[in-house]
LOBAVEX-80838 format. One record per residue: residue in one letter; z negated, y negated, x negated of N, C-alpha, C in turn. Coordinates in steps of 0.05 Angstrom, whole numbers, plus 5000, padded with zeros to 4 digits. Each point is the difference from the previous one (the first is absolute). Last residue first. Layout:
! residues N
AZYXZYXZYX
...
! end
This chain:
! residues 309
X446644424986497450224983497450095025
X510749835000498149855014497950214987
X510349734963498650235003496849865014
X511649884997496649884988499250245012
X508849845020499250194984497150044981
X504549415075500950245007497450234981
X501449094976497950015027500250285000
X506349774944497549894990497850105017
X508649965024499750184985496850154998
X503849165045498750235015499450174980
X503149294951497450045015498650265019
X508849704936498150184993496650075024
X507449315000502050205000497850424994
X497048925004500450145028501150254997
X497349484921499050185004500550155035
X505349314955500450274992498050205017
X499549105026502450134996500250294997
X492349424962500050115036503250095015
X494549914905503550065005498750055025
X493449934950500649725000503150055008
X495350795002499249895006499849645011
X503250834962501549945024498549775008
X496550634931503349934995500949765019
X491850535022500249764974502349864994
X499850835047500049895020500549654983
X499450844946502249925021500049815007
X492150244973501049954977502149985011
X496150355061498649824986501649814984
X501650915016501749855024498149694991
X495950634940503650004993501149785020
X490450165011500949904988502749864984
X497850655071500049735009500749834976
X499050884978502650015015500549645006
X491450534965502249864979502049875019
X493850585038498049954975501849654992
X504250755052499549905016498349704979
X502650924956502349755006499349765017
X493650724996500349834969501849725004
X499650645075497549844995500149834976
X506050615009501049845029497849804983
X502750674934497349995025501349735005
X505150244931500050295010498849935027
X504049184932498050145013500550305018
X505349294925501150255024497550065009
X502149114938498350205003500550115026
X504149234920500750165027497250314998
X501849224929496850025017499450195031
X509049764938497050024978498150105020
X509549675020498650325010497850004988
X507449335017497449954980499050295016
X508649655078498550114962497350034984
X506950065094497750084999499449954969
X508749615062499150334987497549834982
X508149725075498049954987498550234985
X510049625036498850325003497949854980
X507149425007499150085029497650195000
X504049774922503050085022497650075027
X493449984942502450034972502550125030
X488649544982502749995024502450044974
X489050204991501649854985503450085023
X488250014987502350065021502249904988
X491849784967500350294995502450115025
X496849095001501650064973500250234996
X494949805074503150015002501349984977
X490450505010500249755004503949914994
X493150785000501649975014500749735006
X494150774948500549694995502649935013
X496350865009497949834977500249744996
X503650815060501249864982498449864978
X498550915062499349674999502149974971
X500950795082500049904969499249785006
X500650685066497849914989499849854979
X507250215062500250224979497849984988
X501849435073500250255002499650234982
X500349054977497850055025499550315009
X508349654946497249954985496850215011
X508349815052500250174983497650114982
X501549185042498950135017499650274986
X502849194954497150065013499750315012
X509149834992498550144967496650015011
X505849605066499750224997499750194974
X499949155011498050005022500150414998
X506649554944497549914998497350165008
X509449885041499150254970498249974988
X501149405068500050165004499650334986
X502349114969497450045011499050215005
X509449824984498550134975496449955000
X506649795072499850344994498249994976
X499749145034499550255012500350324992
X503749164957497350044996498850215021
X509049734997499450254977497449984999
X504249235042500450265010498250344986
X496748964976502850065000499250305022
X493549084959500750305014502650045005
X496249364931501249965030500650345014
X492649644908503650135001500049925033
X492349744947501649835003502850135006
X492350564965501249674989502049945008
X499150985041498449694999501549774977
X503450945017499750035024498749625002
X503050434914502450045034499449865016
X493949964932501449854998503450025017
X492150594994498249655006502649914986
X502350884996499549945027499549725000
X505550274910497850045016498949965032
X510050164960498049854994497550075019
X508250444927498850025031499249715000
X506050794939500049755005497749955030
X498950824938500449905013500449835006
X498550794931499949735006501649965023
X494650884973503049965003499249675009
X492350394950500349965025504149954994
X492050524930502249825006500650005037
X489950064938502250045028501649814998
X491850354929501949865011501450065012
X490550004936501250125011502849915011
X492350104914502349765018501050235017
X492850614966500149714989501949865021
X495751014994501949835016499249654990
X496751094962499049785011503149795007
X500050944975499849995029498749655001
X505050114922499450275000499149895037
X502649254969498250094982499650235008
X508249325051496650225001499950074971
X505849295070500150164973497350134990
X507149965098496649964992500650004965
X506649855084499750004978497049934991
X508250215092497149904991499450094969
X509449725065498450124984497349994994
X505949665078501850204984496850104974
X499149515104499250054969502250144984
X501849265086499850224993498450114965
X498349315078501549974975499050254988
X498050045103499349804974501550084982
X498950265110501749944977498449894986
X497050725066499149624999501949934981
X499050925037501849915004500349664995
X494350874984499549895017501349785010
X502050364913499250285029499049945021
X501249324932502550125003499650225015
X492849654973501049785025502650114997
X495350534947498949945022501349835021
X502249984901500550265023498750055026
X497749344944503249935014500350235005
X492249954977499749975017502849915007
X498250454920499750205023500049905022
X501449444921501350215006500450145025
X493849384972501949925015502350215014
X492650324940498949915028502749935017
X501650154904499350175013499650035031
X499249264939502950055015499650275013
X491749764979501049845016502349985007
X494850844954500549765003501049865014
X493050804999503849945001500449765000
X491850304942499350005032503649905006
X497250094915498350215010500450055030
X500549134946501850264980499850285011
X496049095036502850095010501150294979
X491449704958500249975029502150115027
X500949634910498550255003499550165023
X503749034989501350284991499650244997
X494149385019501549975029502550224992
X494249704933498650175017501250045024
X504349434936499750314991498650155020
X506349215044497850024975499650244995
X507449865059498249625003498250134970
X508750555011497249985002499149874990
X508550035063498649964968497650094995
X509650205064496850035005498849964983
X510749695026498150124979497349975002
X509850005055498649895006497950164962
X510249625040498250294981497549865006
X509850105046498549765003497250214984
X511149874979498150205013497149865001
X512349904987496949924989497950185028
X511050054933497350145026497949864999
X507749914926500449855033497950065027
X497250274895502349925006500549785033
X491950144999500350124984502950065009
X491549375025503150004995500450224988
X490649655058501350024971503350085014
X490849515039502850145006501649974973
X488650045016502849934989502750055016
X487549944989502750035017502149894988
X489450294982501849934988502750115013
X488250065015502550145000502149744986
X491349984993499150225011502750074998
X497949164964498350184988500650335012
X508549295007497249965005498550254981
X509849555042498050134975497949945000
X509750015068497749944995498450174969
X509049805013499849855038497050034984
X507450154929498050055003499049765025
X509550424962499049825016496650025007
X504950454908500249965022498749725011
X498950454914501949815004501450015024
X490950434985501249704982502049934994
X499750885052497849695011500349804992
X503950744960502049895024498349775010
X496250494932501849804991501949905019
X493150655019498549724991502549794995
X502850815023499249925019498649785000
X505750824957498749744986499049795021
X503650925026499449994967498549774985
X503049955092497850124995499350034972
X507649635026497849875004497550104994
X507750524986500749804988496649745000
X503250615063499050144980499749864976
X503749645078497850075004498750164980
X508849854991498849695003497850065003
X505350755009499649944969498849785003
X498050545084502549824989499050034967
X495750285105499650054970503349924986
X496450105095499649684983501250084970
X498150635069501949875017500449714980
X494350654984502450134987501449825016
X490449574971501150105025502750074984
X491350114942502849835004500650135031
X491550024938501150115012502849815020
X491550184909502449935001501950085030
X491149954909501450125026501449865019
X496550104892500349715019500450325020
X497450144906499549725000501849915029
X498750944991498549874992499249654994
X506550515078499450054969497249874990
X507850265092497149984979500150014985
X506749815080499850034968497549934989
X507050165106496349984978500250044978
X507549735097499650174960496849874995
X504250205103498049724982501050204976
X501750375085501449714993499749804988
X493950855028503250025000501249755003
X490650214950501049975031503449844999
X490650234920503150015001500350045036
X491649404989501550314987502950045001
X493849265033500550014965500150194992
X498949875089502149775001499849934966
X493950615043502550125000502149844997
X490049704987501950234982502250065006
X497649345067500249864965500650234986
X502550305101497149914979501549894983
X504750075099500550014963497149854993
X500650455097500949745000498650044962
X499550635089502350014969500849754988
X492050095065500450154993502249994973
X500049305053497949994976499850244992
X505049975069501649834992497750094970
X496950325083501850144988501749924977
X493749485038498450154992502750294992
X502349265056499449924972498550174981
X503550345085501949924984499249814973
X493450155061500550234991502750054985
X497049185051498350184972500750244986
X504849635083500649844974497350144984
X499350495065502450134992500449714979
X492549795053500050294981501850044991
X500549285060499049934979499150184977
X509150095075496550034990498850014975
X509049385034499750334991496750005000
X506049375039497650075009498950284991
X508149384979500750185017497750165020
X498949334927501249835021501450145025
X496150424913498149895017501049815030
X506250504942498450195016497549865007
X505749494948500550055016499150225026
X497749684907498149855029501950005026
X500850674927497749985012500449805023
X505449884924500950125031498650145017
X498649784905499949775020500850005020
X498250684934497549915013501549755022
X507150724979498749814983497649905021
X502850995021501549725004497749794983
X497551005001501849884988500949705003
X492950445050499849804977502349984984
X501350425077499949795007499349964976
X499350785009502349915003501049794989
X491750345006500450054978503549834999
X494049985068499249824990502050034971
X503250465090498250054981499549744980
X504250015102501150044976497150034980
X503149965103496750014985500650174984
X506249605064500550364994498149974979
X502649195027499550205033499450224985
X501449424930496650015010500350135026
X509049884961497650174993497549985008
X506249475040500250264999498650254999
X498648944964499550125028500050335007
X503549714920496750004997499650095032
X508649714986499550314997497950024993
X502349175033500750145014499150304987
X498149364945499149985025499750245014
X505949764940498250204985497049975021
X508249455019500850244993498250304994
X498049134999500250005024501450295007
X498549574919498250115011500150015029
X508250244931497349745009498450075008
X506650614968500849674985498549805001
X499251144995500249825015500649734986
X500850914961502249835015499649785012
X492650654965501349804971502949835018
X494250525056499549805001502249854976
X501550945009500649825023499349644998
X498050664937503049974995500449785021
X491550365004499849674971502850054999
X497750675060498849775019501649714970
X500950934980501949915031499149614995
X493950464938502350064998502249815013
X491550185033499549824984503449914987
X498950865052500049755016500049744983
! end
């Protein structure tokens, strides 16, 4: 059935479309298991259909079931190359892998300093580097100090982290700037600099699509909308973001996508997630604040998806 059912839906075009065959199915009290296939955000169509408040749990609780650990998102798994060794580890998307990309990795400090460096600091270090005609967006995890080095040397690091949480929003369907590679350089099992190539992207950030002073246009709805429905997504799958504030939204052709993964956290317990959640929509809402404009585009959202302690 699961099978049938994800050939069938993969055709639909809309939601009106995908409506109609949610309806259907719920006459014929479809299994939670079914159903968690479809992306978290089409949930809120089975809420608007009056699906029971058990069966949406139970589709999230089937979803978290097979939903990618940190270890298994640093094992060999069918579409990644792994390369261990002693002084580094190493896992490339096969859908990325080029001479340009190999190329970077081998020397990765030296693409930084003579690249586009956006940010530097004690904790991390941002670039869009060049290599030949390819550029790629590198991010580098430092270590702020020795005891903080120590510290991180033991415990998965922070590209590491990012790592596993773009796989996450890529199985749960939230776009962000894609990862092609992650790069640890290690001391036998201890982990020093870490780093995530991101595929570059022309874009611009949300607080500058959507506020300073822009004139609303057509296109601000849908890409609200995509928006509203990452939130939601979010909501369903228990993840917190950590910092959801509109520079971490970046607009590339209309299509907004999800960045800075440092602080992304997947909760297992409803309860935990619950802990945090406001905070994230919180931090949203801030955005909008001095943009009475903008923020209409986001409000019901906003309301919809709070949480009442």
């Amino acid at each position: 059935m699961p099978d049938q059912f994800l050939q069938n839906w993969k055709q639909l075009k809309s939601d009106t479309e995908r409506t109609v065959c949610l309806r259907q199915l719920l006459m014929s009290n479809p299994s939670a298991k079914t159903l968690s296939f479809i992306l978290p955000r089409y949930d809120l169509l089975l809420e608007q259909l009056n699906a029971a408040p058990s069966l949406l749990k139970d589709i999230q609780v089937e979803r978290k079931s097979r939903e990618l650990t940190l270890p298994e998102c640093l094992k060999q798994r069918e579409g990644f190359l792994l390369d261990k060794s002693w002084g580094q580890f190493c896992i490339i998307d096969k859908r990325d892998q080029c001479t340009e990309l190999k190329q970077l990795l081998a020397a990765p400090d030296k693409y930084i300093e003579s690249g586009n460096i956006i940010k530097s600091g004690r904790a991390t270090t941002v670039a869009i580097v060049t290599v030949s005609d390819k550029k790629y967006f590198l991010k580098r995890y430092n270590q702020k100090n020795r005891f903080y080095g120590m510290m991180r040397s033991v415990i998965p690091s922070r590209a590491a982290v990012t790592w596993h949480a773009a796989q996450l929003l890529e199985n749960i369907g939230v776009p962000t700037a894609k990862p092609v590679a992650l790069l640890e350089k290690r001391f036998g099992f201890l982990k020093q600099e870490s780093y995530v190539v991101h595929e570059y992207i022309e874009s611009v950030h949300g607080m500058k699509y959507f506020a300073e002073g822009a004139t609303p246009i057509p296109e601000w709805q849908t890409v609200a909308d995509e928006i509203n429905a990452i939130l939601y997504s979010l909501k369903r799958s228990l993840v917190i973001h950590g910092d959801l504030k509109a520079q971490n939204f970046i607009i590339h052709d209309n299509q907004p996508m999800l960045i800075d993964l440092d602080s992304m956290k997947s909760c297992k317990i409803e309860k935990t997630f619950l802990k945090h959640y406001n905070k994230d929509l919180s931090r949203f809402s801030k955005n909008w604040k001095q943009e009475p404009v903008a923020r209409e585009y986001f409000k019901a959202s906003i309301e919809r998806l709070s949480i009442i302690d």
